[in-house]
C-alpha positions in Angstrom: -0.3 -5.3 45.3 0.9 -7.4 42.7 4.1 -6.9 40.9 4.0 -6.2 37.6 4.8 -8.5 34.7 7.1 -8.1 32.0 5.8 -6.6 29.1 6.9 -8.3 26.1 6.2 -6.4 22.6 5.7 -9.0 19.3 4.5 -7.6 16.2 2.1 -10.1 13.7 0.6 -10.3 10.1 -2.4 -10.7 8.8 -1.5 -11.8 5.5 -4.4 -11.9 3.4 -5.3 -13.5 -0.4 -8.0 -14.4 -2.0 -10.2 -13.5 1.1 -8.1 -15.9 2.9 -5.5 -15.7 6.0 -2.4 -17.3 6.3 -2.5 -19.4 10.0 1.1 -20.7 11.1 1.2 -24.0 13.5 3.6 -23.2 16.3 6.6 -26.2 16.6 6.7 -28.9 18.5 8.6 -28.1 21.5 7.9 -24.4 22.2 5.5 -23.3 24.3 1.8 -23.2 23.3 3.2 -26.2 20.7 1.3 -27.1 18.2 -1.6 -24.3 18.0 -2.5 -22.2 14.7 -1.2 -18.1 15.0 -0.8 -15.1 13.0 3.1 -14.9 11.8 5.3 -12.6 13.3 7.5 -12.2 16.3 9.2 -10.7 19.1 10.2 -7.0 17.9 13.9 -6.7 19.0 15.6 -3.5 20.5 15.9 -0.3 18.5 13.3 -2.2 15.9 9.5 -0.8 15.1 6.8 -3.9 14.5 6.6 -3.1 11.2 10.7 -3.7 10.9 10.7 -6.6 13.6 7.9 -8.3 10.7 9.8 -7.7 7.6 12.7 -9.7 9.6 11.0 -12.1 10.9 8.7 -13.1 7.6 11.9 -13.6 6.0 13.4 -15.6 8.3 10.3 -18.0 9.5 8.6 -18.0 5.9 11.0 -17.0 3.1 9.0 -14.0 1.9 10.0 -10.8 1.6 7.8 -7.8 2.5 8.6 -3.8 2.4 7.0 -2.2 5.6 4.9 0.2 3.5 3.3 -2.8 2.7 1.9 -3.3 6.4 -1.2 -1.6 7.2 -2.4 -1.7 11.3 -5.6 -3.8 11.7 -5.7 -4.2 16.0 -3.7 -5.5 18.4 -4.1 -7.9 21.4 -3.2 -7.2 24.8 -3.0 -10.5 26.7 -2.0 -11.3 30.2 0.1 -15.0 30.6 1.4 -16.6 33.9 5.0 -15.0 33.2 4.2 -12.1 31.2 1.9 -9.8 29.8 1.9 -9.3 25.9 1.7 -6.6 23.8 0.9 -7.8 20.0 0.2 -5.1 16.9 -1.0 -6.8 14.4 -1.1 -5.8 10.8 -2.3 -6.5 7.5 -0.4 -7.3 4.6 -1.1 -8.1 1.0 1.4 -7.7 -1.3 4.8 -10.0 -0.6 7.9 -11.5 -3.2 9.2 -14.8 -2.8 8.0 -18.7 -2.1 7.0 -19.2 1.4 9.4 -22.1 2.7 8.5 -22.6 6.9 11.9 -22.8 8.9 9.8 -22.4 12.4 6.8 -23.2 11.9 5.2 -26.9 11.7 2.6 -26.2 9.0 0.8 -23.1 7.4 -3.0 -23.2 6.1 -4.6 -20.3 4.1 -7.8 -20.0 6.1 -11.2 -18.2 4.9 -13.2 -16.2 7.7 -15.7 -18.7 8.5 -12.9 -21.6 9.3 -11.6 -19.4 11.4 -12.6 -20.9 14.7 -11.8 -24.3 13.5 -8.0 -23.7 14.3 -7.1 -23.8 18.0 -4.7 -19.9 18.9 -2.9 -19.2 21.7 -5.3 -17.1 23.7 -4.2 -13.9 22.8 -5.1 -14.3 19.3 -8.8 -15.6 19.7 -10.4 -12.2 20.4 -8.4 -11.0 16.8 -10.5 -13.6 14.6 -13.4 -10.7 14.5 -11.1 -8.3 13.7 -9.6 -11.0 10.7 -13.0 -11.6 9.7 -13.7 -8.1 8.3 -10.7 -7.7 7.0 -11.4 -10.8 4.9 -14.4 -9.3 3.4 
């Protein structure tokens, strides 16, 4: 049998305008550098993923978000080489603030059909169906 992997819980955001998504580049120098995401991030002990993405939207994009504002959408279940992760994903249209990027290389505002244009990590590939009725 083969031990199990860790299971590592990250909570992301669809956030939508205009019938448009925001795509984040990951940083040079992580791992999986480079390719497009949802925002979000690893939820932290004793936090929900709605809680884990108000904290982490402030801190990687400047924006501020109330989690009543976060709606589930479908989440990806994805087995990697050192873990396996677990990744709700939620959709979000109403935010305050100016988006500044502290992690992030780059952000795009994508519509549906541009979608596969943008390389993900492979956990988020299979959520582009999901993004592309949500973007109406």
């Amino acid at each position: 049998m083969v031990p199990a992997k860790p299971i590592v819980l990250v909570a992301a955001a669809a956030l939508i305008r205009e019938h448009r998504v925001l795509l984040a580049q990951r940083p040079q120098g992580k791992a999986m550098a480079g390719l497009w995401e949802f925002p979000g991030g690893k939820v932290e002990t004793g936090e929900t993923p709605e809680l884990a993405l108000v904290r982490e939207l402030h801190e990687e994009l400047g924006i501020i978000i109330n989690a009543s504002d976060l709606r589930p959408l479908t989440f990806a279940s994805h087995t990697y080489e050192r873990f396996h992760l677990l990744m709700p994903v939620f959709e979000c249209r109403n935010w305050a603030g100016e988006f500044a990027l502290s992690e992030h290389q780059a952000m795009a505002w994508v519509a549906a059909a541009e979608l596969e244009n943008y390389p993900m990590p492979p956990a988020d590939i299979p959520l582009i169906e999901h993004l592309k009725r949500a973007l109406g």
